[in-house]
PDB file of N, CA, C and O in Angstrom:
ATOM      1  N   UNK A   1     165.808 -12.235 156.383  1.00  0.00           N
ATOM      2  CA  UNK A   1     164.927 -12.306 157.534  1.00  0.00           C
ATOM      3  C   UNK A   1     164.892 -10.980 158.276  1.00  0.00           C
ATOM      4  O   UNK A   1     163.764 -10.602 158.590  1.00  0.00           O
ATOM      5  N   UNK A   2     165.898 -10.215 158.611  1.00  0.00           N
ATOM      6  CA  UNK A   2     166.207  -9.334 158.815  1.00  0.00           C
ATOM      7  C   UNK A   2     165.696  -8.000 158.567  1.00  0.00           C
ATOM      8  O   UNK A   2     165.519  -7.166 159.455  1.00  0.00           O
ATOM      9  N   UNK A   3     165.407  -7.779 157.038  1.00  0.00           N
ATOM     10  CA  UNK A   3     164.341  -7.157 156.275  1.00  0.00           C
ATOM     11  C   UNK A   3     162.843  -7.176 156.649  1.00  0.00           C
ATOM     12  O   UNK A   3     162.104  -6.288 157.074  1.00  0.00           O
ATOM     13  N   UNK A   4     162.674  -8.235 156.408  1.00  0.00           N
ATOM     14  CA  UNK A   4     161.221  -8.572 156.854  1.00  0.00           C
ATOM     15  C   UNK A   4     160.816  -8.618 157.855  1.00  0.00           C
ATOM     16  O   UNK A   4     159.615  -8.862 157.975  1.00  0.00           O
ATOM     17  N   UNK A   5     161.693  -8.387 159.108  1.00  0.00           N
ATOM     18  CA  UNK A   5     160.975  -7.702 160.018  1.00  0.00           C
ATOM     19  C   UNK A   5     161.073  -6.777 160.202  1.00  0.00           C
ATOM     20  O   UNK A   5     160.193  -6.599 161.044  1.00  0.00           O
ATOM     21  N   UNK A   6     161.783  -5.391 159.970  1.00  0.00           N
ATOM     22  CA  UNK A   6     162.312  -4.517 160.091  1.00  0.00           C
ATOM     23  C   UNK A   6     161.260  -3.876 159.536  1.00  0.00           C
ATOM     24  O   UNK A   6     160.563  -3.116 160.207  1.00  0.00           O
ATOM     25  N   UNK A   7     160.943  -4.214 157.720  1.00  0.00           N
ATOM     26  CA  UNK A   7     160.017  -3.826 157.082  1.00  0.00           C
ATOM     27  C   UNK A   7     158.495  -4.292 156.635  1.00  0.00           C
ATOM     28  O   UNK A   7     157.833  -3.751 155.750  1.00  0.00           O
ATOM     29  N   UNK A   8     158.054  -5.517 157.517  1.00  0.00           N
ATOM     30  CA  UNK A   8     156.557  -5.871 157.328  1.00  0.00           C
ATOM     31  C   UNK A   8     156.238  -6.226 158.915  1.00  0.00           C
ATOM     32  O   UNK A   8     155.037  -6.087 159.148  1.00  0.00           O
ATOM     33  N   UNK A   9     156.747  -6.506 159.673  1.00  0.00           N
ATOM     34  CA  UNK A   9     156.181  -7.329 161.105  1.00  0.00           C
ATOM     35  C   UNK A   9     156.398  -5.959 161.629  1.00  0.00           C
ATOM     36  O   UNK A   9     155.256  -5.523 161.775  1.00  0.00           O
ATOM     37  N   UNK A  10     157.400  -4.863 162.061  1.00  0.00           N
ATOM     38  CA  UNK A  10     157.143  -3.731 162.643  1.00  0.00           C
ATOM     39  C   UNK A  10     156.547  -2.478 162.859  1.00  0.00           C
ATOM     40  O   UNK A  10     156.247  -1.815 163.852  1.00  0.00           O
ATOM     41  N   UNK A  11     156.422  -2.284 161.077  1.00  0.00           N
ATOM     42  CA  UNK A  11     155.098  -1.521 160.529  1.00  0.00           C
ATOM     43  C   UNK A  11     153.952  -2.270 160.792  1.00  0.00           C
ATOM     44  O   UNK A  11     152.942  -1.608 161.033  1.00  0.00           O
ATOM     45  N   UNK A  12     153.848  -3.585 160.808  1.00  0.00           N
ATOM     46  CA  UNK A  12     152.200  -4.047 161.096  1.00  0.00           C
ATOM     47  C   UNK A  12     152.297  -3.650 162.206  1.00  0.00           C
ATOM     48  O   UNK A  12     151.088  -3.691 162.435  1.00  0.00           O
ATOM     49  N   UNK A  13     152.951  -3.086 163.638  1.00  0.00           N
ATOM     50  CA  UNK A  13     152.400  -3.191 165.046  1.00  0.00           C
ATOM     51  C   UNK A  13     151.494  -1.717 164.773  1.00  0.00           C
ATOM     52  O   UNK A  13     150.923  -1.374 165.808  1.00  0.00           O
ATOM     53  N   UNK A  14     151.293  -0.951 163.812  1.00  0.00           N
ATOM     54  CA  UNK A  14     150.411   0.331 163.746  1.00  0.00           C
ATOM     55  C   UNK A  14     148.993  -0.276 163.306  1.00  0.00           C
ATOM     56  O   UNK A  14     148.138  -0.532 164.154  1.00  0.00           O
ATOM     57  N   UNK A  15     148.870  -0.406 162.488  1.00  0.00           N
ATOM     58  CA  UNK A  15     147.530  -1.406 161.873  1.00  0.00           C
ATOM     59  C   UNK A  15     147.174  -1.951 162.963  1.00  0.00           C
ATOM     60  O   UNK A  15     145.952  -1.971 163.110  1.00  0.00           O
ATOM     61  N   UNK A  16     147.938  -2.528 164.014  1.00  0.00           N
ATOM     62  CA  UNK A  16     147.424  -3.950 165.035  1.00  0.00           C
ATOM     63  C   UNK A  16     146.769  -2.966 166.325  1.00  0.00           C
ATOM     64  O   UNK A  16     145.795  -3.196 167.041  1.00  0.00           O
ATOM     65  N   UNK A  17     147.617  -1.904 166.315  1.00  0.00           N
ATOM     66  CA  UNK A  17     147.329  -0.834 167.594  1.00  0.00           C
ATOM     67  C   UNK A  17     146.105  -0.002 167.155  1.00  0.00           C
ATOM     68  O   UNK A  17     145.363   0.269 168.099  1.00  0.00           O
ATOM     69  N   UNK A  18     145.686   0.501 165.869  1.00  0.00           N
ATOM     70  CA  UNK A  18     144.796   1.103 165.613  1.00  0.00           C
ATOM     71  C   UNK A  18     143.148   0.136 165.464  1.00  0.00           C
ATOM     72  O   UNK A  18     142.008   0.519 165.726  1.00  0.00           O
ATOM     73  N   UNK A  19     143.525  -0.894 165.065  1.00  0.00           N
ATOM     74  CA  UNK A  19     142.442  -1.784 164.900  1.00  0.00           C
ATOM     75  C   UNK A  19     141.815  -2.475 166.480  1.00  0.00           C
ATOM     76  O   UNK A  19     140.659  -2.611 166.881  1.00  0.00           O
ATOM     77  N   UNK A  20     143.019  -2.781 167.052  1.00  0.00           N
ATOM     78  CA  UNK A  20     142.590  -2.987 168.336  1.00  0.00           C
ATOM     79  C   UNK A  20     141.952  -2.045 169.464  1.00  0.00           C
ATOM     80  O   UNK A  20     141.099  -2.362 170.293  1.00  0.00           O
ATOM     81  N   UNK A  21     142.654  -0.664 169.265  1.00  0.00           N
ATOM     82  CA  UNK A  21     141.699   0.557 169.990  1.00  0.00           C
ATOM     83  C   UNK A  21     139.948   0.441 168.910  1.00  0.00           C
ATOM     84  O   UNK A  21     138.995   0.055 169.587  1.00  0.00           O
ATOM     85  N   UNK A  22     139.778   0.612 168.090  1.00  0.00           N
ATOM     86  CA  UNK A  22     138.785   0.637 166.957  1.00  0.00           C
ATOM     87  C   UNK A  22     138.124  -0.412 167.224  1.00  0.00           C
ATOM     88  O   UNK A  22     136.912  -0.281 167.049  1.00  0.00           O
ATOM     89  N   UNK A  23     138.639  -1.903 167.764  1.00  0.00           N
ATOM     90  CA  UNK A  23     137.760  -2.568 168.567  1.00  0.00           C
ATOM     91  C   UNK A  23     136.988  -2.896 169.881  1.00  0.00           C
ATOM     92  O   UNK A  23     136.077  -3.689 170.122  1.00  0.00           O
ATOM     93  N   UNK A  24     137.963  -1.635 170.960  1.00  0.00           N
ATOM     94  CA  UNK A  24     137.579  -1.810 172.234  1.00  0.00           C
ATOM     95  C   UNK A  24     136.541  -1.092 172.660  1.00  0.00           C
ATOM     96  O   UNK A  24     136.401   0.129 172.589  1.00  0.00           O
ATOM     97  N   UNK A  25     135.621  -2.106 173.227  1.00  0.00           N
ATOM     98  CA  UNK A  25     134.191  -1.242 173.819  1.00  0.00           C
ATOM     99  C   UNK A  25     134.342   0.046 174.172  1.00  0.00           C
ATOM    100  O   UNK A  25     135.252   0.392 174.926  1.00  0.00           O
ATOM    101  N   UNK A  26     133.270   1.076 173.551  1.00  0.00           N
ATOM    102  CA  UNK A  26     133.083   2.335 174.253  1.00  0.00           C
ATOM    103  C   UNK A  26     132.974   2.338 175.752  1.00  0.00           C
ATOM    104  O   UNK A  26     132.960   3.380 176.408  1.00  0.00           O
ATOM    105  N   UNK A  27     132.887   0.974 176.338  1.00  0.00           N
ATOM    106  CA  UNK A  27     132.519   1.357 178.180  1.00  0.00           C
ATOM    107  C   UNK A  27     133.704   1.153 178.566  1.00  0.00           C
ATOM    108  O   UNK A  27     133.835   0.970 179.776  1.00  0.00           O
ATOM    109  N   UNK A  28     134.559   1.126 177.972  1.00  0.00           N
ATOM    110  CA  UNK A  28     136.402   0.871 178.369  1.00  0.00           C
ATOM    111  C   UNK A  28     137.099   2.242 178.728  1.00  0.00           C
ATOM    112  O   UNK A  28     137.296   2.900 179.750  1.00  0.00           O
ATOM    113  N   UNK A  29     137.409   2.358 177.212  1.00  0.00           N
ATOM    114  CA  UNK A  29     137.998   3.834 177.379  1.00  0.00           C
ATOM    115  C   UNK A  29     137.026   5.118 177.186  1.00  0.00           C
ATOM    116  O   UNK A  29     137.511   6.228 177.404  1.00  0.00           O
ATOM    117  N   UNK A  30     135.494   4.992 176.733  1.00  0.00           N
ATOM    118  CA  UNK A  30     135.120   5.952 176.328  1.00  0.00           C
ATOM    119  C   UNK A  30     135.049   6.568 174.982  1.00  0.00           C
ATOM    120  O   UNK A  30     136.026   6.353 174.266  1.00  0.00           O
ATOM    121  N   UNK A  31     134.157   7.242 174.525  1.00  0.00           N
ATOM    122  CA  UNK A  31     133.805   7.799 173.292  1.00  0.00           C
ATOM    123  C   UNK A  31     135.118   8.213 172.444  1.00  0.00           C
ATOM    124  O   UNK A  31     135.682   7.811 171.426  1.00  0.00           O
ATOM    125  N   UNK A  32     135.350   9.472 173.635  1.00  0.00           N
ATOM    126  CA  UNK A  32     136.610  10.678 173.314  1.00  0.00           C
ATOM    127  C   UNK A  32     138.078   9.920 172.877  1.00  0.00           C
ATOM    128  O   UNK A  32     138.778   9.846 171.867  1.00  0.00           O
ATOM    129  N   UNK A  33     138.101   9.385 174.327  1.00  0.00           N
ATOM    130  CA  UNK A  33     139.752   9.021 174.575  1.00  0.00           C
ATOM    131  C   UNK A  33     140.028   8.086 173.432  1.00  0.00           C
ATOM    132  O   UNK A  33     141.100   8.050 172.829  1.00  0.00           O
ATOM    133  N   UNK A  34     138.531   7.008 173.069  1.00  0.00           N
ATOM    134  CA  UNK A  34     139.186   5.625 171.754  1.00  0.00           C
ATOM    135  C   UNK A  34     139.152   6.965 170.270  1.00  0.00           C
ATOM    136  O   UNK A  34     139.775   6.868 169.213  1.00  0.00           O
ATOM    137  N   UNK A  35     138.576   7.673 170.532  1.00  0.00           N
ATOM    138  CA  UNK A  35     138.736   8.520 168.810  1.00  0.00           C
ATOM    139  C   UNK A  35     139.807   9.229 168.597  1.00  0.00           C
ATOM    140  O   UNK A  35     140.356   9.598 167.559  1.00  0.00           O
ATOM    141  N   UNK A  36     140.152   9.447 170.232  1.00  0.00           N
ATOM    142  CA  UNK A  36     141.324  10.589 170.084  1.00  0.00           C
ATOM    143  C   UNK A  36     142.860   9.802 170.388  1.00  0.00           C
ATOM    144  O   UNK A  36     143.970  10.253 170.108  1.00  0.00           O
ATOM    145  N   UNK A  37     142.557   8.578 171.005  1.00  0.00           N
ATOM    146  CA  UNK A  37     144.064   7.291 170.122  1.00  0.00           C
ATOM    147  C   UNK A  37     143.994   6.742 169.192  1.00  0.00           C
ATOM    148  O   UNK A  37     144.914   5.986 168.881  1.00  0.00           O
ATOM    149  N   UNK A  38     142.844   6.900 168.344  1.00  0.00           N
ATOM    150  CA  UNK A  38     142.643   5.954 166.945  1.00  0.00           C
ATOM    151  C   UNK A  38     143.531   7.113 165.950  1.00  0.00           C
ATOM    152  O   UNK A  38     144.456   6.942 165.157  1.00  0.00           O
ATOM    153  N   UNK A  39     142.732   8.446 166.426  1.00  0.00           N
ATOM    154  CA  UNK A  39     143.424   9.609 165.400  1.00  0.00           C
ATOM    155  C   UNK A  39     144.903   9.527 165.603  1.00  0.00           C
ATOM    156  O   UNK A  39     145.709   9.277 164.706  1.00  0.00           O
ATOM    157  N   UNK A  40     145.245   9.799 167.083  1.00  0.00           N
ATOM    158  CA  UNK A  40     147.064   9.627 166.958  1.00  0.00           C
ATOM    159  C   UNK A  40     147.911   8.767 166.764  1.00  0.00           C
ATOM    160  O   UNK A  40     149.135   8.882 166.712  1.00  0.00           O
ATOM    161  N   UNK A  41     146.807   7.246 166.572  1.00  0.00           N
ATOM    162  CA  UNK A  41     147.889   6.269 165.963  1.00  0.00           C
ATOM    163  C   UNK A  41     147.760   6.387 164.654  1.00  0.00           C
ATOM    164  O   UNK A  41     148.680   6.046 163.911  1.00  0.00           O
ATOM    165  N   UNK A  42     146.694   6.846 164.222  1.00  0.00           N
ATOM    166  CA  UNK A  42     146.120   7.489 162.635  1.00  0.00           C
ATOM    167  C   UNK A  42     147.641   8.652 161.933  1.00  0.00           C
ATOM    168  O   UNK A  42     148.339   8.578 160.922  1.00  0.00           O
ATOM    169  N   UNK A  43     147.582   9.671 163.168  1.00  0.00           N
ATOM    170  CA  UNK A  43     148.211  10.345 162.858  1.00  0.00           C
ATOM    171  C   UNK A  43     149.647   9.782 162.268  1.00  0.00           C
ATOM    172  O   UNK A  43     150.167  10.053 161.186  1.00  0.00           O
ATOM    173  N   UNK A  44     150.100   8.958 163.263  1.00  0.00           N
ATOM    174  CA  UNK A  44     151.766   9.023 163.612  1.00  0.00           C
ATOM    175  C   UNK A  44     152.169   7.754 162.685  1.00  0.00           C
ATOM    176  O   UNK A  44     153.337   7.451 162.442  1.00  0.00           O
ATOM    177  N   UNK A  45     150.982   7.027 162.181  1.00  0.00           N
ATOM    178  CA  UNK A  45     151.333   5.943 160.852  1.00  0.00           C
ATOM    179  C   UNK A  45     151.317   6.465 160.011  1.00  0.00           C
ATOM    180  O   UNK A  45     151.949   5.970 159.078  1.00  0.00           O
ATOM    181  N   UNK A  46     150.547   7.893 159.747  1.00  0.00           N
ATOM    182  CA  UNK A  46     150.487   8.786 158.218  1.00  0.00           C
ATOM    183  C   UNK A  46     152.184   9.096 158.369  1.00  0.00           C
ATOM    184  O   UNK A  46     153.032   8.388 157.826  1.00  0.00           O
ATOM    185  N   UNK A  47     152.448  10.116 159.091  1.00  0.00           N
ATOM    186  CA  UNK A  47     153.533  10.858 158.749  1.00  0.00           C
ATOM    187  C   UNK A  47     154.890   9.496 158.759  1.00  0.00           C
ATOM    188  O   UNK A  47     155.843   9.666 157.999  1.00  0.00           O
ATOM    189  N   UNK A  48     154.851   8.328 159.580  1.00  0.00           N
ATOM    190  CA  UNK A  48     155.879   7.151 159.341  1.00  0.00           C
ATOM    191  C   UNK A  48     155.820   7.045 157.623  1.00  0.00           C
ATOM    192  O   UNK A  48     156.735   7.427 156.894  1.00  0.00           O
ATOM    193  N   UNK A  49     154.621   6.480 157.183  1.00  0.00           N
ATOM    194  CA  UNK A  49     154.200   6.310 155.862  1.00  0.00           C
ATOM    195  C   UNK A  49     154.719   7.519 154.647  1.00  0.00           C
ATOM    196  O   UNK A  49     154.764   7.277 153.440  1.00  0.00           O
ATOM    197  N   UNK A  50     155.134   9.020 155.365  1.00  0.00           N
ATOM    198  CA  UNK A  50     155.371   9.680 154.272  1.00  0.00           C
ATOM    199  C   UNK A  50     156.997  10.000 154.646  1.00  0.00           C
ATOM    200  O   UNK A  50     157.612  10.840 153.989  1.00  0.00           O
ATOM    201  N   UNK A  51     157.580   9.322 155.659  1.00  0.00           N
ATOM    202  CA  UNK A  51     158.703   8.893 155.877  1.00  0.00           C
ATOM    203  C   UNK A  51     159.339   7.892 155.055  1.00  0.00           C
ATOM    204  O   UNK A  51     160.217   8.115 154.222  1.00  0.00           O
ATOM    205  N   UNK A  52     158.735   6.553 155.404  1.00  0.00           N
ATOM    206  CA  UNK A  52     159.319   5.527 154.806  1.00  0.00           C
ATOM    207  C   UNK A  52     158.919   6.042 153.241  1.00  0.00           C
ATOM    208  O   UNK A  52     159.994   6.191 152.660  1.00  0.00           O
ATOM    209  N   UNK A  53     158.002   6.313 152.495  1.00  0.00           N
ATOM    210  CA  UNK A  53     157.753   6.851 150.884  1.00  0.00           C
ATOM    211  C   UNK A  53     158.805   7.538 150.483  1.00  0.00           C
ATOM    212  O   UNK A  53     159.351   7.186 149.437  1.00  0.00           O
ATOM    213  N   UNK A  54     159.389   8.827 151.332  1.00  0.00           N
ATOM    214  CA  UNK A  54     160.647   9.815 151.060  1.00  0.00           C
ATOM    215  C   UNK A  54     161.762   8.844 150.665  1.00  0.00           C
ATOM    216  O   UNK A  54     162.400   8.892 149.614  1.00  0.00           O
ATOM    217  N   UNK A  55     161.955   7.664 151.978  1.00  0.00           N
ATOM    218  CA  UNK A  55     162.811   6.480 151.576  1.00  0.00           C
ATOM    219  C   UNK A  55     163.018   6.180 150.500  1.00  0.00           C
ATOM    220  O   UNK A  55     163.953   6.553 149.792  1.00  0.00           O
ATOM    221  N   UNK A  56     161.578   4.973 150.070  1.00  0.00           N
ATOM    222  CA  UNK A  56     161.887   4.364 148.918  1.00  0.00           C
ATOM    223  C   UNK A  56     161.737   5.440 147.898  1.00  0.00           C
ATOM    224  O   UNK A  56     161.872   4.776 146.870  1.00  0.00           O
ATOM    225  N   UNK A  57     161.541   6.697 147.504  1.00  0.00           N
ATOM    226  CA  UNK A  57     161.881   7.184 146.777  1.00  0.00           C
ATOM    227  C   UNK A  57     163.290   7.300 146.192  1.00  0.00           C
ATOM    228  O   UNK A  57     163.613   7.073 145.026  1.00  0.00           O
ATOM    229  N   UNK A  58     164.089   7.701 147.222  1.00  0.00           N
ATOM    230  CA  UNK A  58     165.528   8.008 147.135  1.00  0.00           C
ATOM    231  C   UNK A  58     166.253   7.180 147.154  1.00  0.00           C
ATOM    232  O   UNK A  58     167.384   7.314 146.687  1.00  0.00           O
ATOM    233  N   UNK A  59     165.765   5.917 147.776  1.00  0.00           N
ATOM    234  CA  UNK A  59     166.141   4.368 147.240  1.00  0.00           C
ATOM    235  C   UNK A  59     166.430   4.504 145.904  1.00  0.00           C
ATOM    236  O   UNK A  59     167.516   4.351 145.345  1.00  0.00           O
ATOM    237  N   UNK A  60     165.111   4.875 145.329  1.00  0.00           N
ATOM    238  CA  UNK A  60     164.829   4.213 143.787  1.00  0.00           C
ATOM    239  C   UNK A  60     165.479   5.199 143.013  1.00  0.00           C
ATOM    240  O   UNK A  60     165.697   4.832 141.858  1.00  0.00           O
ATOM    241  N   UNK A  61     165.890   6.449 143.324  1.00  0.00           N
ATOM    242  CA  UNK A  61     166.742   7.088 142.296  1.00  0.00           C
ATOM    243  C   UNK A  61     168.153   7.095 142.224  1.00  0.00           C
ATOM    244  O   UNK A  61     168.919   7.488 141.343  1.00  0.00           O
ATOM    245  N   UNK A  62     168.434   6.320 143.886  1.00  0.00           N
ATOM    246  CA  UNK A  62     170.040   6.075 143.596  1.00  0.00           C
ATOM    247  C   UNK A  62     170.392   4.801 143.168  1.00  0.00           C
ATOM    248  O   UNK A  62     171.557   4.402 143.177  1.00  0.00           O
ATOM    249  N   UNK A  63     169.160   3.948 142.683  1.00  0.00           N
ATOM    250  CA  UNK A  63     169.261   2.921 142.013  1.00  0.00           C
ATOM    251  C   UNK A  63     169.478   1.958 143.204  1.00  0.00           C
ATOM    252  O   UNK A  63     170.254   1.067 142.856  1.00  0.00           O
ATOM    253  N   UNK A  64     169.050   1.814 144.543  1.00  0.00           N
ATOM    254  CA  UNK A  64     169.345   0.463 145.412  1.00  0.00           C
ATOM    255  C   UNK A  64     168.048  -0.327 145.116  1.00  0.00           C
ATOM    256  O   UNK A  64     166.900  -0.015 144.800  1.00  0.00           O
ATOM    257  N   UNK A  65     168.768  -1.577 145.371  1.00  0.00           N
ATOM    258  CA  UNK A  65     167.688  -3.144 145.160  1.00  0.00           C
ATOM    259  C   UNK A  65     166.896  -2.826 145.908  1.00  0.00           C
ATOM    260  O   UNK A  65     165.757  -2.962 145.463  1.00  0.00           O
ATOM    261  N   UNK A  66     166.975  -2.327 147.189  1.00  0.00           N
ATOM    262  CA  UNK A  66     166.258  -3.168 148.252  1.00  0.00           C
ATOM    263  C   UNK A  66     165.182  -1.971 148.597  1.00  0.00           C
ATOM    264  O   UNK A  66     164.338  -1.908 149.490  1.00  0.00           O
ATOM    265  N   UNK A  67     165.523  -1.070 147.579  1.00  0.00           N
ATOM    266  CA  UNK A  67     163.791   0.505 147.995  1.00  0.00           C
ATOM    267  C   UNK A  67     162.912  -0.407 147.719  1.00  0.00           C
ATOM    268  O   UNK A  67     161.895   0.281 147.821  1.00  0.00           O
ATOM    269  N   UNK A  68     162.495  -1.592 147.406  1.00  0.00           N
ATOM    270  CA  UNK A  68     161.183  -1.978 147.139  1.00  0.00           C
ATOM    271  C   UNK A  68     160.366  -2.222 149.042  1.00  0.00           C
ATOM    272  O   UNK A  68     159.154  -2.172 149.257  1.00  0.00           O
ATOM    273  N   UNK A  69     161.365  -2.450 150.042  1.00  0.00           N
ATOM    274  CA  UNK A  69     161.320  -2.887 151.010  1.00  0.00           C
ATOM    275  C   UNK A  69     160.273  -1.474 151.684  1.00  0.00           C
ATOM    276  O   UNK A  69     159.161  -1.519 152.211  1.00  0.00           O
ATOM    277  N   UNK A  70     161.211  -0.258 151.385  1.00  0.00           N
ATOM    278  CA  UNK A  70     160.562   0.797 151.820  1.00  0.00           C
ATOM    279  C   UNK A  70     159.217   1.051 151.553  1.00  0.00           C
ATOM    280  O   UNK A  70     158.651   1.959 152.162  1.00  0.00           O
ATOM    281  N   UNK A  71     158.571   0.312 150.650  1.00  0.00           N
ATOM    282  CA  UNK A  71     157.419   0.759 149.643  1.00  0.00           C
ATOM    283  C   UNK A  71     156.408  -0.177 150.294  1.00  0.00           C
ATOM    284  O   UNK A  71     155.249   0.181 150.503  1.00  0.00           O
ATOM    285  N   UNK A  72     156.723  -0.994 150.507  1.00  0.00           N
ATOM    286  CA  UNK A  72     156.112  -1.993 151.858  1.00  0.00           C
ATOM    287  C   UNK A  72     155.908  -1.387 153.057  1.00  0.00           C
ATOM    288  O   UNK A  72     154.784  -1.458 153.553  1.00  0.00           O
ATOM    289  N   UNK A  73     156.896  -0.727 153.694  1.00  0.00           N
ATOM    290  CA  UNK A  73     156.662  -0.728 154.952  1.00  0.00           C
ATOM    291  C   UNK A  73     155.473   0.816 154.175  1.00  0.00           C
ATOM    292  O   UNK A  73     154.443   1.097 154.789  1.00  0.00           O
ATOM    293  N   UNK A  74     155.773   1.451 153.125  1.00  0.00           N
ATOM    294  CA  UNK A  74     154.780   2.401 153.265  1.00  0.00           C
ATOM    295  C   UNK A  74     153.286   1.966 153.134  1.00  0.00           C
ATOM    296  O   UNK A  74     152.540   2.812 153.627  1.00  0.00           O
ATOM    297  N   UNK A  75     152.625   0.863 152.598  1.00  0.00           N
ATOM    298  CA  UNK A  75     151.883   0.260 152.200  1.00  0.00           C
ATOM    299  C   UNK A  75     151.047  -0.207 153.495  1.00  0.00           C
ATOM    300  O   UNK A  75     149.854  -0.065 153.766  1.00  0.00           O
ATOM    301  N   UNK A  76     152.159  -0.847 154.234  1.00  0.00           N
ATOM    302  CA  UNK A  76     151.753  -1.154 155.675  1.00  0.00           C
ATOM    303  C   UNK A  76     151.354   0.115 156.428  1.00  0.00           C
ATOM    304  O   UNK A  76     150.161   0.291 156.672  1.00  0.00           O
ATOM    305  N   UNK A  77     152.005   0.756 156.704  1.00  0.00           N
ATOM    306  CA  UNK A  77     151.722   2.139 156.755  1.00  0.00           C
ATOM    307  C   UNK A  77     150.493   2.926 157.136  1.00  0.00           C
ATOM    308  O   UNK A  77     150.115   3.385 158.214  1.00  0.00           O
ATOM    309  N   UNK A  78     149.838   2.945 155.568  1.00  0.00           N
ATOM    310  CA  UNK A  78     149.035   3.618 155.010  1.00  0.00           C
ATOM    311  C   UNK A  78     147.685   2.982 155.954  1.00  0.00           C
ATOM    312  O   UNK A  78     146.881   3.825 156.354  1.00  0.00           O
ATOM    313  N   UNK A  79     147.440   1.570 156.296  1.00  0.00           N
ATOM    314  CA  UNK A  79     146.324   0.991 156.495  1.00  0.00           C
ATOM    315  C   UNK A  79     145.701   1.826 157.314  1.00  0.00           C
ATOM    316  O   UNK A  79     144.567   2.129 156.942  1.00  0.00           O
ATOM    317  N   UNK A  80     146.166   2.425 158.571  1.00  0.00           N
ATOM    318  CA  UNK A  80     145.108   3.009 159.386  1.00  0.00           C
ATOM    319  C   UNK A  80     144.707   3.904 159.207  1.00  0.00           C
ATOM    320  O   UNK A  80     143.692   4.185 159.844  1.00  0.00           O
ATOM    321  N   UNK A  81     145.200   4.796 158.332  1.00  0.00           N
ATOM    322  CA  UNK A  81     144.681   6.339 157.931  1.00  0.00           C
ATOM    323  C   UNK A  81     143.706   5.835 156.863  1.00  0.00           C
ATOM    324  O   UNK A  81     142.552   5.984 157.265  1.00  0.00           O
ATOM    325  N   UNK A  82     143.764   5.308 155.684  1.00  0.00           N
ATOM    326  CA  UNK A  82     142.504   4.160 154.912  1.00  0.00           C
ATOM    327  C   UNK A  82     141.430   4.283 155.692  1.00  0.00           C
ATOM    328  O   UNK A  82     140.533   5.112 155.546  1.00  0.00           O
ATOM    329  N   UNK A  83     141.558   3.016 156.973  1.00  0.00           N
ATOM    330  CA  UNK A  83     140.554   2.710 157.771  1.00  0.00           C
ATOM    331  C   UNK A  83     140.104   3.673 158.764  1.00  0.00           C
ATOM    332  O   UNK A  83     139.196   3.208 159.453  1.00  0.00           O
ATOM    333  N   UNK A  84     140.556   5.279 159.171  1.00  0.00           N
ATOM    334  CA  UNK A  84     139.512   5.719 159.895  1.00  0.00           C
ATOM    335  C   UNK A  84     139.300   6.702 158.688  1.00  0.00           C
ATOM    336  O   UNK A  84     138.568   7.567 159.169  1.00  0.00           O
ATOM    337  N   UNK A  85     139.485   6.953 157.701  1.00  0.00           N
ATOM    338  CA  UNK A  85     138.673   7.489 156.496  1.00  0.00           C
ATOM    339  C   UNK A  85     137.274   6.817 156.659  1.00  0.00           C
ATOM    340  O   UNK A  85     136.204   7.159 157.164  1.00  0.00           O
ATOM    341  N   UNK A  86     137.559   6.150 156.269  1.00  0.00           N
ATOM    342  CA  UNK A  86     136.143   4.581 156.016  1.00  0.00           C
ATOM    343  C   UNK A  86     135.497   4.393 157.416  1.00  0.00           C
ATOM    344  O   UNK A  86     134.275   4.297 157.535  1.00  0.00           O
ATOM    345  N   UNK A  87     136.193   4.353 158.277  1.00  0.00           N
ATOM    346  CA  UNK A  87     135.439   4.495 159.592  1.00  0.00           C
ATOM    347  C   UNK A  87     134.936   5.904 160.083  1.00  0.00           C
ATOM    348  O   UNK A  87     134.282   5.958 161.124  1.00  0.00           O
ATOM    349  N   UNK A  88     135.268   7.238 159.249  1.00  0.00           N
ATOM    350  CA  UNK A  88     134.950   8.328 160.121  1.00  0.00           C
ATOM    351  C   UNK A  88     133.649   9.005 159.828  1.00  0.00           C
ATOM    352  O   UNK A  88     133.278   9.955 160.518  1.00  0.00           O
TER     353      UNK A  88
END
């Protein structure tokens, strides 16, 4: 249980923060300010994502079970940089 939140429910709060700015009316925050928190939650899930990847890499060459966990949270990760590709 422990795992799984550590590595799928905490990485989702980036996906949840980027999608939710990406949904809030332009008469809220404005043009600038929603592109320019979409990019830095964009940003700061890329470089987590090539964090946790370094992980399960080095997981997987010292032979531990549980790098598959890391490969998840990179997966999770990855979603918002995906989606303002596709959105930009």
């Amino acid at each position: 249980m422990k795992r799984k939140i550590y590595h799928a429910v905490i990485p989702a709060i980036m996906p949840a923060t980027f999608f939710l700015i990406a949904a809030t009316p332009v008469e809220t925050l404005g043009c600038l300010v929603r592109g320019l928190l979409a990019s830095m939650v964009a940003l700061a899930s890329g470089l987590g994502a090539l964090a946790t990847a370094s992980m399960g890499v080095r997981g997987r060459i010292r032979g531990d079970v549980y790098a598959s966990w890391w490969i998840i949270s990179t997966l999770i990760l990855t979603i918002p940089v995906v989606a303002l590709l596709i959105l930009a």
